[in-house]
C-alpha positions in Angstrom: 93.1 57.5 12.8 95.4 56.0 10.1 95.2 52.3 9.2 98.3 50.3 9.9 100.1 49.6 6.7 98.9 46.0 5.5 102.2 44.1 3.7 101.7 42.1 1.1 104.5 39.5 -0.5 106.2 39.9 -3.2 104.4 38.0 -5.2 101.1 39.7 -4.2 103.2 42.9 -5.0 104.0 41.6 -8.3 100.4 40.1 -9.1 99.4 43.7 -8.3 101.7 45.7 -10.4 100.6 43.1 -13.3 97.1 43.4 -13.1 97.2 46.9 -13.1 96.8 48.2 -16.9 98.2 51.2 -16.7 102.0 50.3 -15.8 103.8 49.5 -18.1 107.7 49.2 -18.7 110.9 47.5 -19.1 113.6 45.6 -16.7 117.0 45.2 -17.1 119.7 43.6 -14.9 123.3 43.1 -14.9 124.2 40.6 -12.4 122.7 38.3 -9.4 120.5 36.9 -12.5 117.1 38.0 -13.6 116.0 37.8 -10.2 113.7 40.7 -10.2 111.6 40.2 -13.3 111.1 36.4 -12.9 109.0 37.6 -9.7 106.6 39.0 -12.5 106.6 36.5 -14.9 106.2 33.8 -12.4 102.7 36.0 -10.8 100.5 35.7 -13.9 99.6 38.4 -16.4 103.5 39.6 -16.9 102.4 40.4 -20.8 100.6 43.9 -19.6 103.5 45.2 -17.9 106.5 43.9 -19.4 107.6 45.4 -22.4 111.3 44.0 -22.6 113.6 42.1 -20.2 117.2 41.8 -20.4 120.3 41.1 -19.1 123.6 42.5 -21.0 125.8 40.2 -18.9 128.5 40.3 -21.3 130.6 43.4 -20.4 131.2 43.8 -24.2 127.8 43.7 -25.2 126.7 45.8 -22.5 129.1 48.7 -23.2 128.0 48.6 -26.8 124.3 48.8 -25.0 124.7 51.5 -22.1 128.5 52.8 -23.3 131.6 52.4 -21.4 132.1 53.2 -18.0 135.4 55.3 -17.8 136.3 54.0 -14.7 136.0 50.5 -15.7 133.5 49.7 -12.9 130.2 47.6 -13.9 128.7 48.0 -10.1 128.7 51.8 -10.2 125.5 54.2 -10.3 127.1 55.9 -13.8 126.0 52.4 -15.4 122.9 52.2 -13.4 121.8 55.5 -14.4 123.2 55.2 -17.9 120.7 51.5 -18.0 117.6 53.6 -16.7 118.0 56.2 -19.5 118.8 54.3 -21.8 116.1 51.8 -21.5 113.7 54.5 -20.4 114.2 56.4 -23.9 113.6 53.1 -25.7 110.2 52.6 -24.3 109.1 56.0 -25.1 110.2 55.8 -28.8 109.4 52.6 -29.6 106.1 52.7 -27.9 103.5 55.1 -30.1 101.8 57.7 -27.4 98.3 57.3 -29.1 98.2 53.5 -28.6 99.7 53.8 -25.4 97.9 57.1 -23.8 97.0 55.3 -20.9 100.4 53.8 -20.1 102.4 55.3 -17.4 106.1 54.1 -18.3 108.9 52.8 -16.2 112.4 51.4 -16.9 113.3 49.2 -14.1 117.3 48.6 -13.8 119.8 47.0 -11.3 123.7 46.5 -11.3 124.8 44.0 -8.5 127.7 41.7 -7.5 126.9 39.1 -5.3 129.5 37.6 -2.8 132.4 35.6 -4.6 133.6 32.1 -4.0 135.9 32.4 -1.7 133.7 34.8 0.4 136.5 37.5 0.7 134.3 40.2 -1.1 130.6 40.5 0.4 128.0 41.6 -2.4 126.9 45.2 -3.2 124.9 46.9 -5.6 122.8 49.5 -7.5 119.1 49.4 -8.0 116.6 52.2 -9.4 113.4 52.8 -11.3 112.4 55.3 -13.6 108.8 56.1 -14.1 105.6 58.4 -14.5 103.0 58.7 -12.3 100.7 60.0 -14.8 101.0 59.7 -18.7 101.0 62.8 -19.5 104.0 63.9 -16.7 107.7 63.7 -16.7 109.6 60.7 -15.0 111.1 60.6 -11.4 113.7 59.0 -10.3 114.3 56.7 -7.5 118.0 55.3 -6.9 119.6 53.1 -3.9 122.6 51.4 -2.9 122.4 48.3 -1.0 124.6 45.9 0.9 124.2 42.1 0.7 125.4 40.5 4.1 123.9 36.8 3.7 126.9 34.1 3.2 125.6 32.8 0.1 125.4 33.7 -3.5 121.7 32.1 -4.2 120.4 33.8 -0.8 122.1 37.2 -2.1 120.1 36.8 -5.4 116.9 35.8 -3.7 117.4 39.2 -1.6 118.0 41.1 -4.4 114.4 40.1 -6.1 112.5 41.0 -3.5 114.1 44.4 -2.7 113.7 44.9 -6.7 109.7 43.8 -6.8 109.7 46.4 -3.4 111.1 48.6 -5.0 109.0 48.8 -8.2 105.8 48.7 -6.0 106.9 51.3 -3.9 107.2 53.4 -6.4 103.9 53.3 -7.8 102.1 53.0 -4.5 103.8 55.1 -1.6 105.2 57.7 -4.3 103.6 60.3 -2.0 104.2 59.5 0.5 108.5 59.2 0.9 108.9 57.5 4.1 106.6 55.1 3.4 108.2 54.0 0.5 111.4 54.0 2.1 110.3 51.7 4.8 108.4 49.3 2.5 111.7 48.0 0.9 112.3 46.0 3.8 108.9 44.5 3.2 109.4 40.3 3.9 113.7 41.4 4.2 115.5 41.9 7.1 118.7 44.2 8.3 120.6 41.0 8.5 119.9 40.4 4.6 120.6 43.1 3.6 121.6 47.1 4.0 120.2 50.1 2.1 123.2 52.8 2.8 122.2 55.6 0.2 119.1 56.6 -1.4 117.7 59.2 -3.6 114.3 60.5 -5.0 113.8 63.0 -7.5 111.7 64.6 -10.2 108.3 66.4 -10.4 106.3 64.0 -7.5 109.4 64.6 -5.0 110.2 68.4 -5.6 109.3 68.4 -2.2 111.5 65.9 -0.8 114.3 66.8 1.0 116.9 63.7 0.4 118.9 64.5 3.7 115.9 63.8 5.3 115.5 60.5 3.8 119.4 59.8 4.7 118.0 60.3 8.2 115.3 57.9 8.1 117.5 55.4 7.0 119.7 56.0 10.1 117.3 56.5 12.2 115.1 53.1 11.1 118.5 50.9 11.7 118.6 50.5 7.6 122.3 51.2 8.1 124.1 52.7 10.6 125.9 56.0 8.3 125.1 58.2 5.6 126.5 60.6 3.8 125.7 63.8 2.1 127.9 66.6 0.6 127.8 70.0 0.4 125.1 70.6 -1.9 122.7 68.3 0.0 123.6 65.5 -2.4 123.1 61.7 -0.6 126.4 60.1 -1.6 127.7 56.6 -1.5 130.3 55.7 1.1 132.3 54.0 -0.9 132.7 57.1 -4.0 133.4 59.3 -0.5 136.1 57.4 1.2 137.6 55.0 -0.7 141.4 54.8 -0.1 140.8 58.5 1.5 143.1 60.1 4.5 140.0 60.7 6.6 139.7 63.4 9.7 136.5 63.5 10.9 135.0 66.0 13.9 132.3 64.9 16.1 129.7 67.4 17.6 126.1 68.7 18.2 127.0 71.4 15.6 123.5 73.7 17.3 124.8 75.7 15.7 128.7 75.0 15.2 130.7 77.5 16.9 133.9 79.2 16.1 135.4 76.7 18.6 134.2 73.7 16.3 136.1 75.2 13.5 138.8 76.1 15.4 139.0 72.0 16.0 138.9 71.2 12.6 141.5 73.8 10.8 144.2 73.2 13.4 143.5 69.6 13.5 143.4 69.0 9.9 146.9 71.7 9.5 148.5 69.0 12.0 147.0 65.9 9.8 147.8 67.0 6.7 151.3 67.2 7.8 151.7 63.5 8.7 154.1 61.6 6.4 151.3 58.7 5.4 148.8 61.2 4.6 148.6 62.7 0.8 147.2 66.1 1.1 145.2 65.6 -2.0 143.2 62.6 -1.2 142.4 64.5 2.6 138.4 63.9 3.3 136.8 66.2 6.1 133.8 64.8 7.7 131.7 66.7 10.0 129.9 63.7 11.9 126.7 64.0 14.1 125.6 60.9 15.9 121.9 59.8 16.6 122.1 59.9 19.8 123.0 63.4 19.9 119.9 64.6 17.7 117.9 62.1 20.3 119.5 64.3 23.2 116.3 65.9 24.1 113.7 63.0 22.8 112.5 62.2 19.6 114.6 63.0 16.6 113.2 66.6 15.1 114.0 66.9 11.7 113.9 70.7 11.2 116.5 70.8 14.0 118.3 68.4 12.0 118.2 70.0 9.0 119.3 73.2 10.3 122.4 72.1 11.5 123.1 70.5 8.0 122.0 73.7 6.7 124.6 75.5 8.4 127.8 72.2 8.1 126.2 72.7 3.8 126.3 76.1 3.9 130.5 76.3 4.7 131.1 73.5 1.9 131.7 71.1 4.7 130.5 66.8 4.0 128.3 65.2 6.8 128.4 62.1 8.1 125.6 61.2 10.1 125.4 57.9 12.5 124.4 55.3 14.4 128.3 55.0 16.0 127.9 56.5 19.8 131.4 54.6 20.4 134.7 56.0 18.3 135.5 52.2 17.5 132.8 51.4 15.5 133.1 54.7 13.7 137.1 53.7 12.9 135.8 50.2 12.0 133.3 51.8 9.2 136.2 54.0 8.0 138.4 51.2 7.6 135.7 49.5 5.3 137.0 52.1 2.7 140.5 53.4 3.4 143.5 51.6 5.2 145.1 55.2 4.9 146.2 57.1 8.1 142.9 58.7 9.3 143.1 61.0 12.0 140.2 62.3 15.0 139.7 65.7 16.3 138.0 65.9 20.0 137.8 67.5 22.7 139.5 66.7 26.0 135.9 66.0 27.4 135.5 63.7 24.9 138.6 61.8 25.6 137.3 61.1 29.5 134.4 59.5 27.8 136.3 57.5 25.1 138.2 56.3 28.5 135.1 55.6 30.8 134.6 51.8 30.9 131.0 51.6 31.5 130.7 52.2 27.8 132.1 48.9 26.8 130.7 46.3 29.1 128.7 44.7 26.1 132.5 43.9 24.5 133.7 40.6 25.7 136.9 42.3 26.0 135.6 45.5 27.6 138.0 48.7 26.8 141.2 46.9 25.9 139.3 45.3 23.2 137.7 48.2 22.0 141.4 50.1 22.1 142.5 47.4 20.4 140.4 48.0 17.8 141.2 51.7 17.5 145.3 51.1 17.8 144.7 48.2 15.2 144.6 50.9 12.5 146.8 53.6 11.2 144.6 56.4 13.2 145.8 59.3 15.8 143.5 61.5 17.7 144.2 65.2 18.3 143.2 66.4 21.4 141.9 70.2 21.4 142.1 71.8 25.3 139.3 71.8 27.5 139.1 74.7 29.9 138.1 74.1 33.8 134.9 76.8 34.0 135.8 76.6 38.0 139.7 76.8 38.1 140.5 78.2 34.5 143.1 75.2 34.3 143.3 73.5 31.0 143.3 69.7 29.9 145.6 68.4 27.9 147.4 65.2 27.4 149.4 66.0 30.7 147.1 66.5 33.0 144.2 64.8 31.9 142.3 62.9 34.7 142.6 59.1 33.7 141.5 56.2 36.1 145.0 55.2 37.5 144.2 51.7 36.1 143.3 53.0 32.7 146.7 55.3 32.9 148.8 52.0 31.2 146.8 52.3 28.4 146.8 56.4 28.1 150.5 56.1 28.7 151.0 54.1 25.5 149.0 56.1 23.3 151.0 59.6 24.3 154.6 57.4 23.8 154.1 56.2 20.4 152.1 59.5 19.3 148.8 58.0 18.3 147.6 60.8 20.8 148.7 64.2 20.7 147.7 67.8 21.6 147.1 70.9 19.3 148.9 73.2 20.9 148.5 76.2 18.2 144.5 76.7 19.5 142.8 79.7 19.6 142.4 80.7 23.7 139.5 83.3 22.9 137.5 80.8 21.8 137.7 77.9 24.5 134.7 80.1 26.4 132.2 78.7 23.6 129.7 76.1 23.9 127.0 75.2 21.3 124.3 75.3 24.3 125.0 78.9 25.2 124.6 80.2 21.7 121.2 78.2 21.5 120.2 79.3 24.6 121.2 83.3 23.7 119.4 82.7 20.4 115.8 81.1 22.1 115.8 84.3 24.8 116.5 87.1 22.1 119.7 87.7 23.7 121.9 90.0 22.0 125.9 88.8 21.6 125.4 85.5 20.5 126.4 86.7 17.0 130.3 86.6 17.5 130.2 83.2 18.9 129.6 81.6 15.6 131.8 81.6 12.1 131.6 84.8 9.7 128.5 84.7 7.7 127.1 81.9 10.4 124.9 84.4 12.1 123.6 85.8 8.7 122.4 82.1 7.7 120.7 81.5 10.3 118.9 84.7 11.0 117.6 84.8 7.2 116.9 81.1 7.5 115.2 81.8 10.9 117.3 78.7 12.4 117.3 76.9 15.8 113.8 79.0 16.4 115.1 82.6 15.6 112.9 84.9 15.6 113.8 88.6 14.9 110.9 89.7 17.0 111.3 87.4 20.0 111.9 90.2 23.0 114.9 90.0 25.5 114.3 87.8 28.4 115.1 90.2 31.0 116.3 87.1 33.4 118.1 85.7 31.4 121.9 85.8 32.4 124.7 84.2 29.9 127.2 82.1 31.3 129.9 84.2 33.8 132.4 83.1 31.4 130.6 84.7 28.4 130.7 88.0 30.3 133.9 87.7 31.4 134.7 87.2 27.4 133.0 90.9 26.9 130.7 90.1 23.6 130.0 92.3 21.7 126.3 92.5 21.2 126.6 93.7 17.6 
């Protein structure tokens, strides 16, 4: 049985890092202090592990140091991986291999604002380490992103030095072991100090990492409540994704996504981008799957997770993932970034949930506060059909079942347009449901194929996705859904 983690302090973790003879490096900080490195030098034995400390807190000097950023931003992760480099290269030339053969080298660096006087700007910043894990080996890489939510400058910076001494000893101790170091950064911290949004591992000890994955665990460990990865399987900051974007973002299982999902999107987003507050180069699609959907059916399975982002990756598309089971709070985290026009794309099914109260009894001010939160921003919602399997009928904005004393509320929304159909849908695909293709695919049954995008059904069978297995044999009672029939798929 594995032993529970013990946690030591930060200055236990510091102590440690000094006494051992082998680490070796420098730190360098731009901001909040030198609140990091004074957690060494105040543990004893700082002179076998430090080789330089520094802060360029002049912006002059420390352009003539790292370069100048070209966007003019100090709090960025150019300048934080420009400071690990940098400083990283300077320890390996200055520092002679053959009196140093032991030495496994690290450059320590962080780049962080803390909250500003008048406490109109919370703090934020970038923290990484690059090091060896054995002299003789090239470095990794380790970078996050963090949020500081304490009200106080001094409490930010205090933060900050712990996350920084976690950080460094995480690196050193739980490199094989990912998760572990991921959750050991909250060692002696708290979600209410502060927020790791983005992180990223690489190099020769994390070939095998897969950094979605990590975006997941910090999801899924309440480190933040959205991450963000692009196409290529890249973690990415919110802030470099959304900031002062025209967002439209689709919500769904995506198991796999369907030709109805994209359906959604295209003729949601031709609608968006025609809106007279939304600049058609500055438009950011987000694909957006929530943790309680990859909890529908228990604990979160990361290979079912991963082959949905496979798929989302695979078609260039971003994901968000999230801890936002209610639209308001996903607006709200939007609004963090852009107060451009956003826009939502869901299905009429979806709407009769954003509509059910029982979903806001926590809010003080129950569903009109939480619509109040929605209509408070520049955002419409474009309502895709929903076909009746029993009557055939379809739902739109006119004949969609709201609670009588809910219809007010509805009734506003459809007058000043926040809420309107897309009415140029494709009818052949309104048949198609995530589940059935899932289910077609688990039973070997032949057809599922045209229910998904072009090229959809090669991915997944060469990636043998969502459990396919070419030699899986037809479950003889299996029956698709009537409507599936009725659509005459083609089983090729």
């Amino acid at each position: 049985m594995e032993l529970e983690r013990v946690i030591l302090s930060a200055s236990q973790k510091a102590l440690r890092i000094n006494l051992n003879t082998e680490i070796y490096g420098t730190f360098a900080e731009i901001g909040a202090g030198q609140e990091v490195v004074r957690h060494f030098f105040r543990a004893g034995g700082a002179s076998g592990t430090i080789a330089k400390a520094m802060s360029a807190y002049d912006k002059d000097f420390s352009d003539a140091i790292y370069g100048k950023e070209l966007k003019g931003r100090y709090v960025c992760k150019p300048r934080l991986q420009n400071m690990l480099n940098h400083e990283y290269n300077l320890i390996s030339e200055r520092l002679d291999r053959r009196d140093h053969s032991s030495k496994k080298f690290f450059s320590f660096a962080d780049t962080i604002a803390t909250i500003n006087y008048q406490k109109t700007i919370q703090g934020h910043g970038w923290m990484g380490v690059k090091f060896q894990t054995d002299p003789n080996k090239d470095p990794n890489i380790v970078i996050l992103h963090v949020r500081l939510h304490e009200p106080d400058a001094l409490l930010q910076q205090a933060t900050v030095g712990v996350l920084g001494v976690n950080l460094l000893y995480g690196c050193y101790y739980f490199f094989n072991k990912p998760k572990e170091l991921l959750l050991s950064l909250y060692d002696g911290l708290t979600r209410d100090q502060i927020e790791v949004d983005m992180i990223q591992m690489t190099g020769p000890d994390f070939d095998a990492v897969d950094n979605r994955l990590l975006s997941l665990q910090l999801v899924k460990n309440g480190m933040t409540d959205a991450v963000i990865f692009s196409p290529d399987g890249r973690n990415l900051q919110a802030a470099d994704v959304l900031y002062k974007k025209n967002i439209i973002a689709l919500r769904g299982s995506f198991r796999p996504v369907t030709k109805v999902n994209i359906d959604m999107i295209m003729k949601g987003f031709k609608m968006f981008e025609r809106e007279y507050r939304v600049d058609e180069e500055s438009i950011q699609v987000l694909f957006e799957i929530t943790l309680n959907n990859l909890r529908a059916e228990g604990d979160i399975d990361e290979q079912d997770f991963l082959d949905r982002a496979d798929i989302l990756c695979s078609l260039g598309q971003t994901v968000l993932v999230s801890n936002y089971s209610k639209y308001y709070k996903l607006v709200e985290f939007f609004t963090k970034y852009s107060n451009k026009r956003m826009g939502i794309v869901m299905g009429t099914n979806m709407l009769l949930e954003l509509f059910n109260e029982k979903y806001y009894r926590d809010l003080n001010g129950g569903i009109l506060e939480a619509f109040g939160i929605l209509m408070s921003r520049d955002l419409k919602i474009y309502l895709y059909p929903w076909k009746d399997n029993e009557t055939g009928a379809l739902l739109t904005t006119k004949n969609c079942p709201i609670h009588p004393r809910l219809k007010p509320l509805y009734d506003y929304l459809i007058y000043n347009k926040r809420l309107v159909d897309i009415t140029d849908y494709n009818p052949e695909v309104l048949d198609i449901y995530s589940k059935d293709v899932l289910d077609m695919i688990h039973h070997g049954h032949p057809g599922w194929e045209s229910l998904v995008p072009t090229y959809v059904d090669t991915i997944i069978k060469d990636n043998k996705l969502f459990g396919y297995d070419p030699s899986t044999p037809i479950n003889p009672n299996y029956q698709p859904p009537k409507r599936l029939k009725e659509q005459k798929v083609n089983p090729n």
